[in-house]
Every structure is written in structure tokens, then in C-alpha cells.
N, C-alpha and C positions, 0 to 999 in steps of 0.2 A: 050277913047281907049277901044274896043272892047275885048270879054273874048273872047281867046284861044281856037278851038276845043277842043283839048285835056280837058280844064277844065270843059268844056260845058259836055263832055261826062261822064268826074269824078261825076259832078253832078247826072246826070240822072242817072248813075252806081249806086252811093248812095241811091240814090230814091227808084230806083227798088229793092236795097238788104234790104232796110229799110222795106220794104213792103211785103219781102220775107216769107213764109212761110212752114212747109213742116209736116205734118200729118202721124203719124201712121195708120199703119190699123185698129189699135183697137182704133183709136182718132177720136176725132169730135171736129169741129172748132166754139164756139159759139161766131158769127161774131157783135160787138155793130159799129154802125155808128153816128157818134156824142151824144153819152148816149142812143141811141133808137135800139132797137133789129133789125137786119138786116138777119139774118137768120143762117144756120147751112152747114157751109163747111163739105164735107165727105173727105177722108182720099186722100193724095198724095201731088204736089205744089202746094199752094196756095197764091195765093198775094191780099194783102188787102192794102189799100189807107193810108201810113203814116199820124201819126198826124191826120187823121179824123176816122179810123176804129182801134178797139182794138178787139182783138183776144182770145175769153179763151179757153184753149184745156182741153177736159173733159174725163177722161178714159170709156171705153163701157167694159172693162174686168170684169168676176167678181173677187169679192172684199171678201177675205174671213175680218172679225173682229174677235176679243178676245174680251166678253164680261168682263171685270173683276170682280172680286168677291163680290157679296152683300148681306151685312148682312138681313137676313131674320127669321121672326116669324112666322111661318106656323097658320095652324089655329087651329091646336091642340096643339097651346102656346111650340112650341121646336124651338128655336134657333140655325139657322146654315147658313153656306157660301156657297153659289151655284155659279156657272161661267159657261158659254154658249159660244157657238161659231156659228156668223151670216155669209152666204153667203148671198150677194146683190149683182145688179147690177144696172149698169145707162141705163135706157131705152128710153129717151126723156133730152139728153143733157141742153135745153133751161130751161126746170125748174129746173133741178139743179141746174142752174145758176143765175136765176131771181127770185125762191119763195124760196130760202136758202139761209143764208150768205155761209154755210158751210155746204154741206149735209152728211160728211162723220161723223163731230161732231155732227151732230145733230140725224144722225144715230146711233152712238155710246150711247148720252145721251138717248136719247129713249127708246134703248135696255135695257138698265140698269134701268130705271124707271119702263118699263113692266117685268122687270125679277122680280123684287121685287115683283110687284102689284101678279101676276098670279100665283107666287108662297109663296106669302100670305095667299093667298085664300085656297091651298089645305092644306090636310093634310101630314105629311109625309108620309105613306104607300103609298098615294096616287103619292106621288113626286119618291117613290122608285118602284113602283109597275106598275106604267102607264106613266113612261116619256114620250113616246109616242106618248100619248096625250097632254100633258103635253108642249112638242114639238111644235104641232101643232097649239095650241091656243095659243102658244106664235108667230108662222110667223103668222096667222093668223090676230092677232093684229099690230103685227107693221109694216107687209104690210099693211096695212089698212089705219094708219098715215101714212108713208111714200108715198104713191101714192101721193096726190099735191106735191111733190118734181121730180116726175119720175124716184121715186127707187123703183127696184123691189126686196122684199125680200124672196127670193128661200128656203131659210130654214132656223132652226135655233135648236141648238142642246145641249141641258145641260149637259156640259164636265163633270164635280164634283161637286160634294155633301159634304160638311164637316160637322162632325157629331161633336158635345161636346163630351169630354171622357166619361161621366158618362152615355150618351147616346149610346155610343158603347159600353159599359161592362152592359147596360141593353137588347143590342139587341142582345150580345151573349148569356146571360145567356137565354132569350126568345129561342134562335133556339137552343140552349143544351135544354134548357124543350123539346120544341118541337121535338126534335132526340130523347130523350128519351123513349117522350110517343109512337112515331110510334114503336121504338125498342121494346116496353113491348107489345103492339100492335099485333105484327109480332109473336114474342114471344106466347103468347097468343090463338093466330090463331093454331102455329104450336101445342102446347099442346091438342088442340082441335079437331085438326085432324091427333094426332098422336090414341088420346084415341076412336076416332072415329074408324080409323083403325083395334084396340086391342079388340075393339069388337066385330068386323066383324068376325076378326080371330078366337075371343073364341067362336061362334056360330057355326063357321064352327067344330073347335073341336069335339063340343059338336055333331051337325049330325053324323061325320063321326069318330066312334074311331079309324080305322087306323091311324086316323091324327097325332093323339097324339103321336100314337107308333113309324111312322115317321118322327118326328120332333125328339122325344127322341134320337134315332138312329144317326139323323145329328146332336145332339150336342154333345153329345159324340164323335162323330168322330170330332168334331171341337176341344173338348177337350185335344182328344189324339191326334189332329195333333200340336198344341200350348205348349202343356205341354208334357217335356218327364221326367214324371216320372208315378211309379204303382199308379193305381186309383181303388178303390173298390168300387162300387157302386151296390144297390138293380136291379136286375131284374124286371122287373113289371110279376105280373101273366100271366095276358094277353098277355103275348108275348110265353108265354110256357105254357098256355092253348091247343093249337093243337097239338104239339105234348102230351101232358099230354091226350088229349082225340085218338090222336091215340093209343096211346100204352093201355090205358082201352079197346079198341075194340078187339087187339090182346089178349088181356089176357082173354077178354069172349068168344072170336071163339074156 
């Protein structure tokens, strides 16, 4: 007894759902035909041969990582926790597929292996002063490892620094010395070129006696204008020398 259209078409229906596929745009299909690499579906339907072809869909987004924290001994012997944060991407699906179990763990171990190593190497100042670079030799490195995978590592960025207490209450009192000595500094300076000044001014004095008699003149008037009470103070000669030498001229004509 013969099978039924209807089941006939159940069949095939099955088949072809079996085999169905359907791709993001940001996906790629890395296509195995009986264990052996068969090639790379790009994004939309795709049908692959139940039971003989297997399918891995591999993301092409980038991929930000949290590097987490590792304990590190710089090379000027200080102990602290550093944590980075990696962008990558997958740029050739088929070896992320075939020369990693796992490229995102092995991404992540990597990271964390070169955070240590690179930031071993420096000193602190160095790690505070030039992350930077600091930075840079870190994608530079593990883009480097990571290429036979076909990750491409974009950047990589040293989020925080943890200091030991005893190494923060050494780096404040260091920047208090240091505020200090530019304050005494500055300080210094102005005293230098206040007396610089007080110089200038007592020579000029000294050329021009009007100076003096005018200067006398406006403090007194600053006096009497700040202070209201009577003030008695010396006349200087020189200020009633002209008249004192006019009125000798009238009394000799």
C-alpha cells in the first residue's frame, strides 16, 4: 500500500524546515558538510542539507569585553588591581570557528594574561602618567595573538587603577609637598618682584624731589579721607621753602 500525497508532502515539508535557515545581517553562516569545511553563508534564507551539513552562526558586531581585575606588581615592587575594557571584532568567521574552541574565552584569557604581563613591566608613574601608551601596547599585543583566530582587536582601554591605602596617603602627602613648594615658589617670586618694584620707585624719589612731596600730599589725603578724626602732622620744609623764599625777596626790594 502506497504512502498518501499528503504524507509524501509532510515529508518533504519537514525536510526542507529541517534544513531551513535564516541569518542576521550582522551573522555569518559557518557552513561544515559531513565534518569538513564547506564555506561561509552571508546573511538572509539559507538552506543547508539536514543531517549532512551543520550550521555555526558567528556574530561580525563588535563585541565590547570587561577585562576583570588583576592583581599586579609593577616594577617598582607596588601592588595593585588594574581592570581594562576590550573592543573586538570577528573579521574572518571560518577561524573563529576552526583554530578556537572558543574565541570569545580565549579572548578574554588572553586579555587578562597581557594585562598582567605589560603592566608588570611598567612602573607606576608610568601606568598613571602614560596610560596611553600603556593602551596601545596592550591592543597591540593581543591583536597580534589573536589574528590566527580572525579577531580583530580595536582597542583596549585601562578602566581603574587600585591603589593599597598606604599608597594613597603616600601620594597625597607627595602632591600636598608638591602644592606647597610651587606655593612658597610663587610666593617667592612675588616678594622679588614686589622689592624689584620698591626700588625702581626709591630711585625715581630720589631724581625727582617733587616725587616725594607728591606722594606725601596723596597720603595724607588718603588719610583724611579713611580717618575722621584731627591729625597733626610735621610739614616738611621743602614744601614752604617757596613761599619762605618769596616773601625774603619782598622784604629785600
Amino acid at each position: 500500500m502506497g504512502l498518501s500525497p499528503l504524507i509524501v508532502l509532510g515529508i518533504v515539508l519537514a525536510f526542507f524546515l529541517a534544513g531551513a535557515r535564516v541569518l542576521q545581517e550582522y551573522e555569518r553562516g559557518v557552513v561544515f558538510r559531513l565534518g569538513r569545511f564547506a564555506g561561509v553563508k552571508a546573511a538572509g534564507f539559507r538552506w543547508i542539507v539536514p543531517m549532512v551539513d551543520r550550521m555555526v552562526k558567528v556574530s561580525l558586531r563588535e563585541i565590547v569585553m570587561d577585562v576583570p581585575p588583576q592583581e599586579v606588581i609593577t616594577r617598582d615592587n607596588v601592588s595593585l588591581k588594574v581592570n581594562a575594557v576590550l573592543y573586538f571584532r570577528v573579521l574572518h568567521p571560518e577561524k573563529a570557528v576552526i583554530q578556537v574552541e572558543n574565541y570569545l574565552y580565549g579572548t578574554s584569557q588572553l586579555s587578562q594574561t597581557t594585562l598582567r604581563s605589560v603592566c608588570g613591566q611598567a612602573e607606576l608613574d608610568e601606568l598613571l602618567a602614560e596610560r596611553e601608551h600603556v593602551n596601545r601596547r596592550l591592543q597591540e599585543i593581543i591583536d597580534t595573538q589573536t589574528e590566527p583566530w580572525g579577531v580583530k582587536v580595536r582597542a583596549v582601554e585601562v578602566k581603574q587603577i587600585d591603589l593599597p591605602p598606604e599608597m594613597q596617603r603616600a601620594m597625597a602627602k607627595q602632591a600636598e609637598a608638591e602644592r606647597e613648594k610651587r606655593s612658597k615658589i610663587i610666593h617667592a617670586e612675588g616678594e622679588a618682584m614686589a622689592a624689584q618694584r620698591l626700588s625702581e620707585a626709591a630711585r625715581i624719589l630720589v631724581d625727582e624731589p617733587a616725587a616725594i612731596q607728591l606722594r606725601y600730599l596723596q597720603t595724607l589725603a588718603e588719610i583724611a579721607t579713611e580717618k575722621n578724626s584731627t591729625l597733626v602732622f610735621p610739614v616738611p620744609i621743602d614744601m614752604l621753602r617757596p613761599f619762605l623764599d618769596r616773601a625774603a625777596g619782598r622784604s629785600g626790594s
